[in-house]
Each structure stands twice: as C-alpha cells, then as structure tokens.
C-alpha positions in Angstrom: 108.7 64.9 122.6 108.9 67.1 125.8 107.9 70.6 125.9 111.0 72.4 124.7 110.6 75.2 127.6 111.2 72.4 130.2 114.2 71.7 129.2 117.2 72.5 131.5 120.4 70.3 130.1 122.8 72.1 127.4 124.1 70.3 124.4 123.0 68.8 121.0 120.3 66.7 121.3 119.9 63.7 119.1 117.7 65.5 116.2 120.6 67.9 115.8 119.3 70.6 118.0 121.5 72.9 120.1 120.4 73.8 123.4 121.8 76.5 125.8 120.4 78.0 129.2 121.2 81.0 130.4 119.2 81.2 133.7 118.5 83.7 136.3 118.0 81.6 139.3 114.9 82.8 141.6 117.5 82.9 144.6 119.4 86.0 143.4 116.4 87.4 141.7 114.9 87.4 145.3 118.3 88.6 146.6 118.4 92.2 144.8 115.3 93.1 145.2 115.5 92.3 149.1 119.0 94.4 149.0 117.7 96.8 146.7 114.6 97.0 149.2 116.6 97.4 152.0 119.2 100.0 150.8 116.5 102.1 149.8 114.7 101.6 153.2 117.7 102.8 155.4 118.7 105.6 153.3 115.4 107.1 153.4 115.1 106.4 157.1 118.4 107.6 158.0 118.6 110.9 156.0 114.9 111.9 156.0 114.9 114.4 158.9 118.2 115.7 157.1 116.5 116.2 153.6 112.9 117.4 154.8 112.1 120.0 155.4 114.4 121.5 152.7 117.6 123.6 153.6 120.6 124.5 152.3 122.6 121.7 154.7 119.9 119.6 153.7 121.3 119.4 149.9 124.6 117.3 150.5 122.1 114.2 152.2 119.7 114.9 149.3 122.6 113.7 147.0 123.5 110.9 149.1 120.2 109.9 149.1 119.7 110.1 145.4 123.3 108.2 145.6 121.3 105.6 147.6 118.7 105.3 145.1 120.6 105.1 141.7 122.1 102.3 143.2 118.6 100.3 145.3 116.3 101.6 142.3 118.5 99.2 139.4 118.9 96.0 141.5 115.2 96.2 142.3 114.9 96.5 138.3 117.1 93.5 137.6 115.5 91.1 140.1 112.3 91.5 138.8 112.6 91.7 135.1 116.0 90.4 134.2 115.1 87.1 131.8 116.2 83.7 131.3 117.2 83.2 128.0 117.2 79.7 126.6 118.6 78.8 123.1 117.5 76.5 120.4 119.5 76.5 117.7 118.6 74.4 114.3 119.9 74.8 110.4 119.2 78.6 109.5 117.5 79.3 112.8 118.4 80.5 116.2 115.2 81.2 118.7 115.6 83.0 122.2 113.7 82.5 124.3 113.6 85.2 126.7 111.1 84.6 130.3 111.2 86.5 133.4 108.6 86.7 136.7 106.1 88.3 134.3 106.0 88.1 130.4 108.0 85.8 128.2 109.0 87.2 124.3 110.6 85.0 121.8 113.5 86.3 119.2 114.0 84.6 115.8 117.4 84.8 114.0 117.7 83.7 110.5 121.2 83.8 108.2 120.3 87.4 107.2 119.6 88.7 110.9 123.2 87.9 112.6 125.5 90.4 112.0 128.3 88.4 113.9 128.9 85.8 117.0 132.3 85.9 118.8 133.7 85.0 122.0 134.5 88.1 124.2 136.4 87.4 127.2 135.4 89.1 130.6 137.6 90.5 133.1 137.4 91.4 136.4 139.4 90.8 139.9 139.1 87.4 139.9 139.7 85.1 136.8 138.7 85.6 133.5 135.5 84.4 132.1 134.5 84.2 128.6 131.0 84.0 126.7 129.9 83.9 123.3 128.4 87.1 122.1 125.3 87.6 119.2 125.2 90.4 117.2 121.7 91.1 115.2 121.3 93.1 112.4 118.8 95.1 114.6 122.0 95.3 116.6 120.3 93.3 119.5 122.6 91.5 121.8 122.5 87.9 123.1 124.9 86.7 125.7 125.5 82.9 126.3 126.4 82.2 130.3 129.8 82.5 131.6 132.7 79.7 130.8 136.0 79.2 132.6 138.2 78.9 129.5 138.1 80.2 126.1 138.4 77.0 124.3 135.1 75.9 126.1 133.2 78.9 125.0 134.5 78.7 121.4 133.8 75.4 121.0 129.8 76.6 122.1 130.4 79.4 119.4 131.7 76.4 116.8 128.9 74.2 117.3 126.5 77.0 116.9 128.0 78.1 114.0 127.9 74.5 112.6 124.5 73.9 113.2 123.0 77.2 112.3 125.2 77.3 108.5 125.4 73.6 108.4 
C-alpha cells in the first residue's frame, strides 16, 4: 500500500477509508510572504524619516506604520506556518494530519473527542461557500476545504459521519 502522506485524491477508498485534503499550495504560501515582505518594506522606507527621529508630527506616520505592520506582519505568519491538513477517516477514528514548511503534528479523534461536525456556510461578496466544520472536545477546530453548494459539503459531512459511527 502507498504511503498514506502521498496521497492527494479525496474520496473513500476501497478498504473503507475516507480521505480529504485541505492543501495550502506553495504558490500562495510564497505569495504572502513576498506581499507581506513588500508591504512592510515600503512602509518602513517611505515613513522612516517621518517616524525617526521622534516628534510630535512624527506620531500620526508611527500609527500608519504600525497600520502597515499589523497587516505585512500576519500574512508573513500565514505563508510560512499555515498547514495542510489531510484527513483519514476510519470506524471510530478521524487522524489530521497537519504539515507545513517546517514541522508536521498529527491529531487523533475518537467517538468521545468530537463534540460536533456541521456544515457552516461562508459568505462573502461573491457566492457562498460552504465547509464542514469539527468541533473537539478540547474545542479544537478542523475545517474541511471550501464547496460550491451545500448539498456537496453535507454529503462530505454524511459520509464522515457514516464511516466514523458506522
């Protein structure tokens, strides 16, 4: 049998196993930090003759540098340690695997650690999206990847629920 981290399809695979990917590609990890890089970069460039040395008029750039930074700092944090998560479930077992650019952790789920699993449905500006949601006792949270319509993601949530109770 292959090495179950290669694995990249989704679905139940002939033993009865449910597989699910949630990836986060290299491309956009690469892609915050460059932005995040670069909005911190120009900021500082910009507004550092305005912040330094310190003066009164100097305060207002100091907060829209800070500005600059609560926003460069967190997309440099989510490019390089956001994980993939990839799901095995079996009968009375869920494992997450969870891997990023540098440590990977795994998360067992028995019948007594779920506290629920539901679909939530995510708005925005453009169309709705909708993922299934577990809930651990622990009160851990484990998001599946996006799906166009609700039926599709329930029907992710029903066959994990049938596997994992059957």
């Amino acid at each position: 049998m292959a090495n179950p981290d290669d694995w990249q399809a989704d679905g139940i695979a002939e033993d009865g196993t449910l597989r699910h990917v949630v990836p986060a590609p290299m491309g956009m990890r690469v892609f915050l930090v460059a932005a995040g890089l670069f909005v911190l970069t120009v900021s500082t460039l910009e507004l550092w003759r305005a912040v330094w040395p310190p003066t009164l008029v100097g305060l207002f750039f100091t907060l829209i540098l800070a500005g600059a930074f609560s926003v460069g700092v967190p997309m440099i944090v989510a490019g390089l340690l956001a994980p993939t998560l990839r799901w095995t479930v079996t009968p009375q077992r869920i494992d997450i695997a969870l891997v990023n650019p540098f440590r990977g952790w795994r998360v067992s789920v028995g019948p007594g650690g779920m506290a629920s699993i539901r679909v939530i449905e995510n708005s925005g500006d453009g169309p709705s999206t909708f993922r299934v949601v577990l809930r651990t006792v622990e009160g851990k949270r484990y998001e599946s990847r996006d799906y166009g319509s609700h039926a599709a993601a329930d029907k992710l949530r029903r066959d994990i629920e049938s596997i994992f109770y059957g």
